[in-house]
C-alpha atoms as an extended CHARMM CRD file, in Angstrom:
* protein
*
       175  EXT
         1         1  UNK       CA              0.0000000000        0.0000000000        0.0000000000  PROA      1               0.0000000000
         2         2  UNK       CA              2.9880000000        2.2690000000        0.8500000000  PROA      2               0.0000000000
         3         3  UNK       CA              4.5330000000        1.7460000000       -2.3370000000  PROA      3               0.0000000000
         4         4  UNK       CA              0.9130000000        2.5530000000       -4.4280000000  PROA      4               0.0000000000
         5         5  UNK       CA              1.3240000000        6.2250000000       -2.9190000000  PROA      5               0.0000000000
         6         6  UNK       CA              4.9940000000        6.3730000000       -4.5160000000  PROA      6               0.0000000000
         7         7  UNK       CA              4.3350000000        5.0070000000       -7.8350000000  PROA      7               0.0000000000
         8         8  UNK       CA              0.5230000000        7.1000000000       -7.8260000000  PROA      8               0.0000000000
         9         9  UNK       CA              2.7690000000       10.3350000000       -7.2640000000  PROA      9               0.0000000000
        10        10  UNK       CA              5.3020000000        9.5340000000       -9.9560000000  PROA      10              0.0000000000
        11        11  UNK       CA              3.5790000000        8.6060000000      -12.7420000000  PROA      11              0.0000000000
        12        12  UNK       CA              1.2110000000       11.4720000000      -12.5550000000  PROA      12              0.0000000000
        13        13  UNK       CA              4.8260000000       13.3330000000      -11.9740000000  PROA      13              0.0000000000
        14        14  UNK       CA              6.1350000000       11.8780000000      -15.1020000000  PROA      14              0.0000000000
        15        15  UNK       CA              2.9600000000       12.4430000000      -16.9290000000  PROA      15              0.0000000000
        16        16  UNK       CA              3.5750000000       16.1450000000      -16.4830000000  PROA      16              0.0000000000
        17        17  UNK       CA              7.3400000000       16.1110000000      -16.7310000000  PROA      17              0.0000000000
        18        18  UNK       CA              8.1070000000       13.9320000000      -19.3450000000  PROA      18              0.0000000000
        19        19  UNK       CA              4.3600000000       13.3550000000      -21.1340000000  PROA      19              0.0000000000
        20        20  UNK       CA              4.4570000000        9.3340000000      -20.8630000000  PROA      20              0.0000000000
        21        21  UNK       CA              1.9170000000        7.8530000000      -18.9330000000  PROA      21              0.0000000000
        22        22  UNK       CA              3.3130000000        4.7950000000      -17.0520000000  PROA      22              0.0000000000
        23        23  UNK       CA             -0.1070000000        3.3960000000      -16.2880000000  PROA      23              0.0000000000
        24        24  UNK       CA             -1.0240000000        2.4040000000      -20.5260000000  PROA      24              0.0000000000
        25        25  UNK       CA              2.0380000000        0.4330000000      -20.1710000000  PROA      25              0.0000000000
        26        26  UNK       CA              2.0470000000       -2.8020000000      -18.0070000000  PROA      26              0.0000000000
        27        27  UNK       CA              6.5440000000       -3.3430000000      -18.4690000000  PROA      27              0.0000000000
        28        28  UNK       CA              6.7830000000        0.4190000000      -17.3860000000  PROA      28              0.0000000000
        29        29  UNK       CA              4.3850000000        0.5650000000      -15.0110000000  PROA      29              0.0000000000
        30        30  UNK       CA              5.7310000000       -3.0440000000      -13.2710000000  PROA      30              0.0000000000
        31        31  UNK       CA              9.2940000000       -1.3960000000      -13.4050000000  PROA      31              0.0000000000
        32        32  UNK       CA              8.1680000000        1.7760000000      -11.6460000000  PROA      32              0.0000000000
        33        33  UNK       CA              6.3490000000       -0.4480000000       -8.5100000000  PROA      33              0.0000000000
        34        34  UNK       CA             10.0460000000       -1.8000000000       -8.2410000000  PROA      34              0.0000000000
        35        35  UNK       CA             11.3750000000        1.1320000000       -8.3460000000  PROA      35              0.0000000000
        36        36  UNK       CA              8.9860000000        2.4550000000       -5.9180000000  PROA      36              0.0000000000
        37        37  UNK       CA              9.2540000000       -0.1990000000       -3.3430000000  PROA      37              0.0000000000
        38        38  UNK       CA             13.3720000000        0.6700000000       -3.4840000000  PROA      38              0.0000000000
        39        39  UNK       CA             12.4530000000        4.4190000000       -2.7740000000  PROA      39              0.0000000000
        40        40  UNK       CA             10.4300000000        3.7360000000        0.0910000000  PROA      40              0.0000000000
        41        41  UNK       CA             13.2710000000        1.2240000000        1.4510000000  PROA      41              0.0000000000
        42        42  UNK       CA             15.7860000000        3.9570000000        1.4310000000  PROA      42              0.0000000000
        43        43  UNK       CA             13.8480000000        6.7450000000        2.2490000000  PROA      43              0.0000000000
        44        44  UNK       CA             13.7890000000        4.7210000000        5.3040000000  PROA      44              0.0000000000
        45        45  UNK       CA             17.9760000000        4.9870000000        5.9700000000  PROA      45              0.0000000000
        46        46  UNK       CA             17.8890000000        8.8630000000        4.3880000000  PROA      46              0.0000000000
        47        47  UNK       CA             16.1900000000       11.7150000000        4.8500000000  PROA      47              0.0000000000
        48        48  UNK       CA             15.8010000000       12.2010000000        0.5940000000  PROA      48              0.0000000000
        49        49  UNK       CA             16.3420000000        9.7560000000       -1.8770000000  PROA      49              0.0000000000
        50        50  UNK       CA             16.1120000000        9.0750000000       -6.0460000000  PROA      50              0.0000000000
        51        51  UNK       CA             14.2110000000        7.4000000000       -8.4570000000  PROA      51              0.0000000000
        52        52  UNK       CA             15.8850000000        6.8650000000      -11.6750000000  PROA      52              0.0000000000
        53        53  UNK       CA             14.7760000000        4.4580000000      -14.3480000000  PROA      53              0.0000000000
        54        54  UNK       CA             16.0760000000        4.0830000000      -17.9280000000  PROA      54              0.0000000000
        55        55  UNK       CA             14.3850000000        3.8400000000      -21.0700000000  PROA      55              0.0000000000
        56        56  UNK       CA             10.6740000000        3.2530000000      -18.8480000000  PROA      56              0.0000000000
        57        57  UNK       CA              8.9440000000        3.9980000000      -22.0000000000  PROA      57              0.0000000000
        58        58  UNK       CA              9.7360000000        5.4420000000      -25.2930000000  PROA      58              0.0000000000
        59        59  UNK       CA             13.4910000000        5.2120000000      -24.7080000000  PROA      59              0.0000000000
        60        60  UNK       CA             12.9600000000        7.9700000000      -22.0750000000  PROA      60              0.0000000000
        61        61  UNK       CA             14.9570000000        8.0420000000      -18.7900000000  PROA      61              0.0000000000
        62        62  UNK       CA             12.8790000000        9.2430000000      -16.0370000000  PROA      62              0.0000000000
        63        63  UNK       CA             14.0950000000       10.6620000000      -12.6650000000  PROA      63              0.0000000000
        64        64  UNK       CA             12.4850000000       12.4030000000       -9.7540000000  PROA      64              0.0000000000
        65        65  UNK       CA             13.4070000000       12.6860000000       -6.0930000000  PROA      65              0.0000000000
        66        66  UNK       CA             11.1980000000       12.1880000000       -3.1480000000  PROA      66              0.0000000000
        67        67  UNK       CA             11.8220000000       13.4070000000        0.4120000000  PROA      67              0.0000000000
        68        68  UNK       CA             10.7580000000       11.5070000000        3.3360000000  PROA      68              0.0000000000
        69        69  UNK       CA              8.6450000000       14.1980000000        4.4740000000  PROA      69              0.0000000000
        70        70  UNK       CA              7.0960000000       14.2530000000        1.1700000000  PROA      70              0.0000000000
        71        71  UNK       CA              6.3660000000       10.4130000000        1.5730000000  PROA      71              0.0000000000
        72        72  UNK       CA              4.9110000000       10.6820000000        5.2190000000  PROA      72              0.0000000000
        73        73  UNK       CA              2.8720000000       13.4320000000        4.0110000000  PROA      73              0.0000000000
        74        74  UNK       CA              1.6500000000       10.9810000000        0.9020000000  PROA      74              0.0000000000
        75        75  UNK       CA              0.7930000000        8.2750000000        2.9680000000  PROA      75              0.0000000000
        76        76  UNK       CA             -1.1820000000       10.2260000000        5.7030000000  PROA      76              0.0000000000
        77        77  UNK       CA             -3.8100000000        8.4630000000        4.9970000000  PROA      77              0.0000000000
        78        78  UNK       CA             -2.2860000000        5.3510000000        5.4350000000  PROA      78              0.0000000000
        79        79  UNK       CA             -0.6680000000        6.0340000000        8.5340000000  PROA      79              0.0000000000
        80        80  UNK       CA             -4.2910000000        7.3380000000        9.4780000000  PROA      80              0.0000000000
        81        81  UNK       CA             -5.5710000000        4.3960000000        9.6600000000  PROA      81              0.0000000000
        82        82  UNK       CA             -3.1220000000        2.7190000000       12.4860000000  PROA      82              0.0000000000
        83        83  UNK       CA             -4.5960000000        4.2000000000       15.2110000000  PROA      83              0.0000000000
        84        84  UNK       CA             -8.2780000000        2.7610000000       14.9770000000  PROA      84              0.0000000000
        85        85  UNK       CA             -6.3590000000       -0.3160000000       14.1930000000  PROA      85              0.0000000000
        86        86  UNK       CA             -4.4110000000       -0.7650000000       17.0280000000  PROA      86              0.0000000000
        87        87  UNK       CA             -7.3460000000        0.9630000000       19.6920000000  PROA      87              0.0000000000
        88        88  UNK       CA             -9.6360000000       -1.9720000000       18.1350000000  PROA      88              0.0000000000
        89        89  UNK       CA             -7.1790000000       -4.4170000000       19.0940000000  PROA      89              0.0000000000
        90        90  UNK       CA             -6.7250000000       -3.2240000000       22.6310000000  PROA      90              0.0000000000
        91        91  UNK       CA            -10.1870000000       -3.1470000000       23.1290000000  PROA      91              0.0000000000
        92        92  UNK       CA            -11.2900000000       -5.8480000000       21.8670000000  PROA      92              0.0000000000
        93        93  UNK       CA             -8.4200000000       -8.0630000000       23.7910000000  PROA      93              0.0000000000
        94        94  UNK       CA             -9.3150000000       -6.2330000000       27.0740000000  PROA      94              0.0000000000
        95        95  UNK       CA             -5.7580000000       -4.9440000000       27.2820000000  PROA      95              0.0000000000
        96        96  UNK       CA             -4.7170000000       -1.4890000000       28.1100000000  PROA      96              0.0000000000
        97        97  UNK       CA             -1.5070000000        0.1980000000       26.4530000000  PROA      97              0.0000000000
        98        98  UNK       CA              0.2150000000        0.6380000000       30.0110000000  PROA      98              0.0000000000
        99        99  UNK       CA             -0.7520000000       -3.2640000000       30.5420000000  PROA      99              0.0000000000
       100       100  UNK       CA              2.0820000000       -4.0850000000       27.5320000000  PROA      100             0.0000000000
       101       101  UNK       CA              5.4730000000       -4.9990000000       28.4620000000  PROA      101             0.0000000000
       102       102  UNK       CA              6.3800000000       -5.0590000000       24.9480000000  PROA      102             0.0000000000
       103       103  UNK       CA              5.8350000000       -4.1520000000       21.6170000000  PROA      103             0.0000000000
       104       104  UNK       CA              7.1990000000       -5.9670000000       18.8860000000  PROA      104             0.0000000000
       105       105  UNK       CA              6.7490000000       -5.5070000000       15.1200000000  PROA      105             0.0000000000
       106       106  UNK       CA              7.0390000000       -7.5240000000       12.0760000000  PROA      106             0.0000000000
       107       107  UNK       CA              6.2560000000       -7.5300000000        8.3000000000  PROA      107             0.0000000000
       108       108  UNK       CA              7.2090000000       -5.0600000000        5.6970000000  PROA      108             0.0000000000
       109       109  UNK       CA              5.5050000000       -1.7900000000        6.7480000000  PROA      109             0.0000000000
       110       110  UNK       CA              7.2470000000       -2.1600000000       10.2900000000  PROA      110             0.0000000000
       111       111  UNK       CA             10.3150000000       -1.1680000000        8.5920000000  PROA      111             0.0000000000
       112       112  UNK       CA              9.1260000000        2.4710000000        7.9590000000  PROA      112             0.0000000000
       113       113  UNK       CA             10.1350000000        5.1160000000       10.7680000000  PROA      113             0.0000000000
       114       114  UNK       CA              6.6010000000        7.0000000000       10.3780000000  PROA      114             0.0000000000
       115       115  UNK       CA              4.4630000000        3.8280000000       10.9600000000  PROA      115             0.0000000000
       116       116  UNK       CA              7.4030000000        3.1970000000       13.9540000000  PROA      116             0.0000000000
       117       117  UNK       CA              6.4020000000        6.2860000000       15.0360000000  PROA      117             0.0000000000
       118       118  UNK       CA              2.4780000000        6.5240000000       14.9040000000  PROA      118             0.0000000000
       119       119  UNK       CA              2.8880000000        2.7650000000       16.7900000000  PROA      119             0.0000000000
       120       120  UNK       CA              5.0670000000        4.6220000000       19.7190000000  PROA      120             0.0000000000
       121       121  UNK       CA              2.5620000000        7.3680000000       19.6920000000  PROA      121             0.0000000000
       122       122  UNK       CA             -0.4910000000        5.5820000000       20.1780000000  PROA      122             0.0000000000
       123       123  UNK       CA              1.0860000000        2.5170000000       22.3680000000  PROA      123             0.0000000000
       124       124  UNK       CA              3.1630000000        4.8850000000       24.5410000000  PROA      124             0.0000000000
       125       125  UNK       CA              6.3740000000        2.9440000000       24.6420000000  PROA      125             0.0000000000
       126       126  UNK       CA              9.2250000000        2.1110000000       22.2720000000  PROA      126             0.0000000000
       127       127  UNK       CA              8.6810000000       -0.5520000000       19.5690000000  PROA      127             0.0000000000
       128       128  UNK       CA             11.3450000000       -3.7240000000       18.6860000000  PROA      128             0.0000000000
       129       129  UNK       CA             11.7240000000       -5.0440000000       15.5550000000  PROA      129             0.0000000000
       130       130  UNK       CA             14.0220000000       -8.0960000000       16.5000000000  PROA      130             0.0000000000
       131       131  UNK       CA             12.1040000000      -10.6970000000       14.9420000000  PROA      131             0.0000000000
       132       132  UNK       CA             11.6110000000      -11.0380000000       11.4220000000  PROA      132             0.0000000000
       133       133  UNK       CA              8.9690000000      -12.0420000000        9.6740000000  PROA      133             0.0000000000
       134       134  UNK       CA              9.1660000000      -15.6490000000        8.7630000000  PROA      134             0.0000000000
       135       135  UNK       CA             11.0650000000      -15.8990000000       12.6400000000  PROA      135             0.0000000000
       136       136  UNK       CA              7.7350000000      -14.8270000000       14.0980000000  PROA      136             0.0000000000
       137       137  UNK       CA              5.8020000000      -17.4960000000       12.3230000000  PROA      137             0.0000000000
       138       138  UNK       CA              8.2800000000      -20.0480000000       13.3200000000  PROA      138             0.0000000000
       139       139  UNK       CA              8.2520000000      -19.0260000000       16.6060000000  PROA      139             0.0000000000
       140       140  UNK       CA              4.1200000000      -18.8470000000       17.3660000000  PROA      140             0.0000000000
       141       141  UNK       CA              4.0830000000      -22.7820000000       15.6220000000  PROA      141             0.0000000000
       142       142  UNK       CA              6.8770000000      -23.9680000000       17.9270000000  PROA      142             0.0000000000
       143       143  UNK       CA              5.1560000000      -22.6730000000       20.9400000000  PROA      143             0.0000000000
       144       144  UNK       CA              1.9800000000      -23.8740000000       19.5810000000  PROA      144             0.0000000000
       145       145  UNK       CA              3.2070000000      -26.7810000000       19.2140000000  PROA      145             0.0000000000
       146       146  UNK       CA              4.7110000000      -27.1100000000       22.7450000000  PROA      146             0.0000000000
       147       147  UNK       CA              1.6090000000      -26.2890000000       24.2830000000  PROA      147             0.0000000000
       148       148  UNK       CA             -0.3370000000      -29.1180000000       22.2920000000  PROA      148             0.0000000000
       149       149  UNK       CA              2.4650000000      -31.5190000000       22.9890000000  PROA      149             0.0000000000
       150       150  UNK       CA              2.0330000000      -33.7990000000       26.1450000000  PROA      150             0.0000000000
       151       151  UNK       CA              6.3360000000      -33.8600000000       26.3740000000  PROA      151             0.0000000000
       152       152  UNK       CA              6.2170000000      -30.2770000000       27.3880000000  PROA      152             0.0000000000
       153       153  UNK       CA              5.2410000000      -28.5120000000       30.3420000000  PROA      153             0.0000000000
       154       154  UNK       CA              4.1910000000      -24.5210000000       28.9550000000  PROA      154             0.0000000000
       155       155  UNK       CA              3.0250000000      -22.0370000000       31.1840000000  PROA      155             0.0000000000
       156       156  UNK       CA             -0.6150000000      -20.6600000000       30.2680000000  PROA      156             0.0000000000
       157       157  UNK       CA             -0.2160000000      -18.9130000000       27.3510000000  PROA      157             0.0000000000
       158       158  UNK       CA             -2.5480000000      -16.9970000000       25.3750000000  PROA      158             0.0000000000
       159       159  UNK       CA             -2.4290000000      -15.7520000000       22.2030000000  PROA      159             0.0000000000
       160       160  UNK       CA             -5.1690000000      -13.6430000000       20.1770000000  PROA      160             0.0000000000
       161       161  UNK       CA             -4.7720000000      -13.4050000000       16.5010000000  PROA      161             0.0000000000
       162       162  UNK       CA             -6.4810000000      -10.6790000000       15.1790000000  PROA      162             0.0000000000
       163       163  UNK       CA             -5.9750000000       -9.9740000000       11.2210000000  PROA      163             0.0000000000
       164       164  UNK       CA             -7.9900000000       -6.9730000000       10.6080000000  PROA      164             0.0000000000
       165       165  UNK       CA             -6.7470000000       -5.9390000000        6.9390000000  PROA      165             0.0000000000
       166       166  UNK       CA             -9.1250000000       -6.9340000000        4.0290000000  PROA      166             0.0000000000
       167       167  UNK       CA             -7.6880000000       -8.5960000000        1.0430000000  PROA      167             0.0000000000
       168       168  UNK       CA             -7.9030000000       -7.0260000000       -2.1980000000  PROA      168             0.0000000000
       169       169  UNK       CA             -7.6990000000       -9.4630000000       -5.5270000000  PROA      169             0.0000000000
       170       170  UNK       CA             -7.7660000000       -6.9200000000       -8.4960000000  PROA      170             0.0000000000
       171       171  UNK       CA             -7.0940000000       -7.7090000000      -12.2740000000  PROA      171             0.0000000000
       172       172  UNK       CA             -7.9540000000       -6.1060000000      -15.5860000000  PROA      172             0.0000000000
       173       173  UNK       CA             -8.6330000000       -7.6030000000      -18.8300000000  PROA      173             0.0000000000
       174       174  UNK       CA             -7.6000000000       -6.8150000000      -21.7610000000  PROA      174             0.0000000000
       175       175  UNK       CA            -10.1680000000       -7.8890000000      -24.6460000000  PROA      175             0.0000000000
């Protein structure tokens, strides 16, 4: 979703800047979501950061530059969206944010300081990001798996699993 903002702003930048439309072409418009995921990776390390792509279209090079600012500012809306999120959560488990020892993060979004930041604001305390992904789904079936196990001895455990985001399937045809 982060990345849509990026490669929304740019092609209507290029549009205006270069007159090519990224979006009538599916190879340009595939190599500017790449692009755009790269961006909003370093944007994350830096406080500005460039987009350069040859020959997207046309044989035309395209470049722009994107501050992190400017990005945070894009995906407002986005970011907008967290707090609900995360109150829902905490309501709905019973759980109050001073009742947390911990806060820890993982997936692809996590990596961005501004949703970092919107987290720490709403939770009140500072976020980790040790695990990675595919480590926190390795983890949560090993425990799972100890407490179903009659070999271990697990302290009660709980764990609520709440998955709030919709999933969009979207394709066009071309007849």
């Amino acid at each position: 979703m982060f990345d849509q903002y990026l490669v929304d702003h740019f092609a209507q930048e290029f549009l205006e800047k270069y007159k090519i439309d990224v979006r009538t072409n599916r190879r340009a418009y595939i190599r500017l979501e790449v692009a755009a995921e790269k961006l909003k990776k370093l944007l994350n390390t830096v406080p500005e950061g460039p987009i350069n792509i040859e020959s997207i279209m046309n044989d035309i090079d395209v470049r722009g530059m994107m501050k992190r600012d400017q990005f945070d500012a894009l995906s407002k809306p986005l970011l907008d969206r967290l707090e609900p999120l995360i109150r829902k959560v905490l309501d709905e488990t019973n759980t109050k944010p001073e009742q947390l020892a911990s806060v820890e993060i993982t997936g692809g979004a996590t990596r961005l300081m501004s949703v970092q930041a919107k987290i720490k604001e709403i939770v009140g305390r500072d976020v980790s990001k040790t695990t990675n992904h595919e480590e926190s789904v390795s983890r949560g079936c090993a425990l799972q798996c100890a407490i179903l196990s009659p070999l271990f001895k697990v302290r009660d455990f709980a764990i609520v699993d709440l998955y709030n985001f919709p999933v969009k399937v979207s394709w066009s045809s071309e007849e």
